[in-house]
C-alpha atoms as an extended CHARMM CRD file, in Angstrom:
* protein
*
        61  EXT
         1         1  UNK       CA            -39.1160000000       10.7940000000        9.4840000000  PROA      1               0.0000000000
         2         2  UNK       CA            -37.8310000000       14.6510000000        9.6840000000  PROA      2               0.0000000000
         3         3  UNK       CA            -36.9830000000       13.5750000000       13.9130000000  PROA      3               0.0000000000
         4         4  UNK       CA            -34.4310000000       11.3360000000       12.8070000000  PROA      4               0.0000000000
         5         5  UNK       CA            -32.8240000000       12.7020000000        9.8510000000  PROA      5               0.0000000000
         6         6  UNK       CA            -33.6690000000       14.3910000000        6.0000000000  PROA      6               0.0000000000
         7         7  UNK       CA            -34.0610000000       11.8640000000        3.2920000000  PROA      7               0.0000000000
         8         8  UNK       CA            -35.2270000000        8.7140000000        6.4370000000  PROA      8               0.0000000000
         9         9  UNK       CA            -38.6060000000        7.0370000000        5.4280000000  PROA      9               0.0000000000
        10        10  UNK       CA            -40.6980000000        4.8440000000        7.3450000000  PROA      10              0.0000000000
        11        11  UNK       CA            -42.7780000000        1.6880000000        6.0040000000  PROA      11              0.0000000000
        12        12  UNK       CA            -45.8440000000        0.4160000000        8.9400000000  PROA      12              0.0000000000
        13        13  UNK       CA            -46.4510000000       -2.8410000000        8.1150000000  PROA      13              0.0000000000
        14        14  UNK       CA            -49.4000000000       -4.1360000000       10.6020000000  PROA      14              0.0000000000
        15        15  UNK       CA            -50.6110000000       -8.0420000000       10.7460000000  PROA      15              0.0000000000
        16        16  UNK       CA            -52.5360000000       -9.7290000000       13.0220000000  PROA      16              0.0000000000
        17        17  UNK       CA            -49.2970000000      -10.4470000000       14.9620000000  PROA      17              0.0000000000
        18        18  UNK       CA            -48.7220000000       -6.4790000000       16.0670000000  PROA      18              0.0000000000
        19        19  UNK       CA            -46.9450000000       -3.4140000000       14.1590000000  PROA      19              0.0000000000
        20        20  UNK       CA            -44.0760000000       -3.2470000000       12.5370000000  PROA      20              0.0000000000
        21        21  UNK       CA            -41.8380000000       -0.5850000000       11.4190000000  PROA      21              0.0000000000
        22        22  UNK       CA            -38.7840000000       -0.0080000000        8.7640000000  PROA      22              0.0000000000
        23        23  UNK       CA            -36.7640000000        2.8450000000        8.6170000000  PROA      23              0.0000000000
        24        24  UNK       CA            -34.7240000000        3.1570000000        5.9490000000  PROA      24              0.0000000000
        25        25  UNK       CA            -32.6810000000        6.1540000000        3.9380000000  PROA      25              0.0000000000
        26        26  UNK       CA            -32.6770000000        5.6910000000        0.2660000000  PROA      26              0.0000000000
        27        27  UNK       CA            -31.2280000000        9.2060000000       -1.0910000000  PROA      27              0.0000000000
        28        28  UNK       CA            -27.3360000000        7.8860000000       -0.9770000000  PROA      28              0.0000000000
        29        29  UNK       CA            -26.5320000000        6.8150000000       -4.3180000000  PROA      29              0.0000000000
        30        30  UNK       CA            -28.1530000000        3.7200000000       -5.3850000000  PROA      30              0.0000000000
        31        31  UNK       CA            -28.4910000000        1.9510000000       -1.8970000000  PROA      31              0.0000000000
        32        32  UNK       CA            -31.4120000000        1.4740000000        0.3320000000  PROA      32              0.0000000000
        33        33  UNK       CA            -29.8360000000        1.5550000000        3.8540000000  PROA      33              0.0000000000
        34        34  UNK       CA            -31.8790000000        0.1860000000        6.6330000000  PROA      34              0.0000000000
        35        35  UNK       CA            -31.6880000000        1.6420000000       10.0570000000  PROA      35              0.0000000000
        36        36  UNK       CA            -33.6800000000       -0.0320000000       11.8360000000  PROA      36              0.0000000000
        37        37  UNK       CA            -36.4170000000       -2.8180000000       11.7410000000  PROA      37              0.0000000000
        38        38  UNK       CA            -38.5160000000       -3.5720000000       14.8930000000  PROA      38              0.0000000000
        39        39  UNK       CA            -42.1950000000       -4.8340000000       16.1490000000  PROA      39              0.0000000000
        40        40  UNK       CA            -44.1870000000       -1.5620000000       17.7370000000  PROA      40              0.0000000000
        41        41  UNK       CA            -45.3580000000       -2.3360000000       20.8280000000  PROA      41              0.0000000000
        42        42  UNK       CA            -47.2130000000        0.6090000000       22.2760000000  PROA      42              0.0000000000
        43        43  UNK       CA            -48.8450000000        3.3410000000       19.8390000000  PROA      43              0.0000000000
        44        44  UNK       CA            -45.5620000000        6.2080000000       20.2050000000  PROA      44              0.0000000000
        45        45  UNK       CA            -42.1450000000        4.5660000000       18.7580000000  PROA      45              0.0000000000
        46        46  UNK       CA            -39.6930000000        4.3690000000       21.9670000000  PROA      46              0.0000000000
        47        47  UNK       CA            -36.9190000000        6.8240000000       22.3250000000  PROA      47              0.0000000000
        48        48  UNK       CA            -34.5570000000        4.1400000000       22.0210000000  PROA      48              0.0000000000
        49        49  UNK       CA            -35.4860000000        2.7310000000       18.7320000000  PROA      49              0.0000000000
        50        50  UNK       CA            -35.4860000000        6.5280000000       17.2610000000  PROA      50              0.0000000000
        51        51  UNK       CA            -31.9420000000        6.9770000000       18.9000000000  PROA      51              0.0000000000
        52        52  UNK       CA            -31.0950000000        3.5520000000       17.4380000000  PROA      52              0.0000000000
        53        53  UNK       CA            -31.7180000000        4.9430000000       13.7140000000  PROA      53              0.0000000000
        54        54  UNK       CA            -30.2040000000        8.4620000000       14.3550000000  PROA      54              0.0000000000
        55        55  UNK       CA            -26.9040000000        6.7690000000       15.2430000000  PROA      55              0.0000000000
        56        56  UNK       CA            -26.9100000000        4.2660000000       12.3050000000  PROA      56              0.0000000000
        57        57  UNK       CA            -27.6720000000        6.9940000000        9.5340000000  PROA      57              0.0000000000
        58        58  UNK       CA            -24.2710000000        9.0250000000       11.6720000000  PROA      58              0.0000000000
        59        59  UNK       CA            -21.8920000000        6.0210000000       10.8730000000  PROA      59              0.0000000000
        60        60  UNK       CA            -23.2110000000        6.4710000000        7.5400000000  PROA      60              0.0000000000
        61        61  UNK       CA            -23.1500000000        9.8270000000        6.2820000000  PROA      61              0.0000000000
């Protein structure tokens, strides 16, 4: 996901339920770091969740 930072992947996991996303950075070392983990509720992910995970990979890199 280039719109929140290099190196930030996304997994879409979608159930009967509704969407869900992961975002997660895995090019630090050896740890996976999650960002952010959320149910989608409209087709476009809201501003707020991307601003969410831009703000968690600053506190840490």
């Amino acid at each position: 996901m280039p719109s929140i930072g290099p190196g930030v992947r996304e997994i879409r996991i979608r159930q009967a339920s509704g969407a869900f996303r992961i975002i997660y950075l895995a090019t630090i070392g050896d740890v996976v770091h999650v960002l952010h983990a959320f149910q989608k509720k409209t087709q476009a992910t809201a501003k707020r969740d991307i601003d969410l995970a831009k703000a968690r990979l600053r506190q840490i890199r």
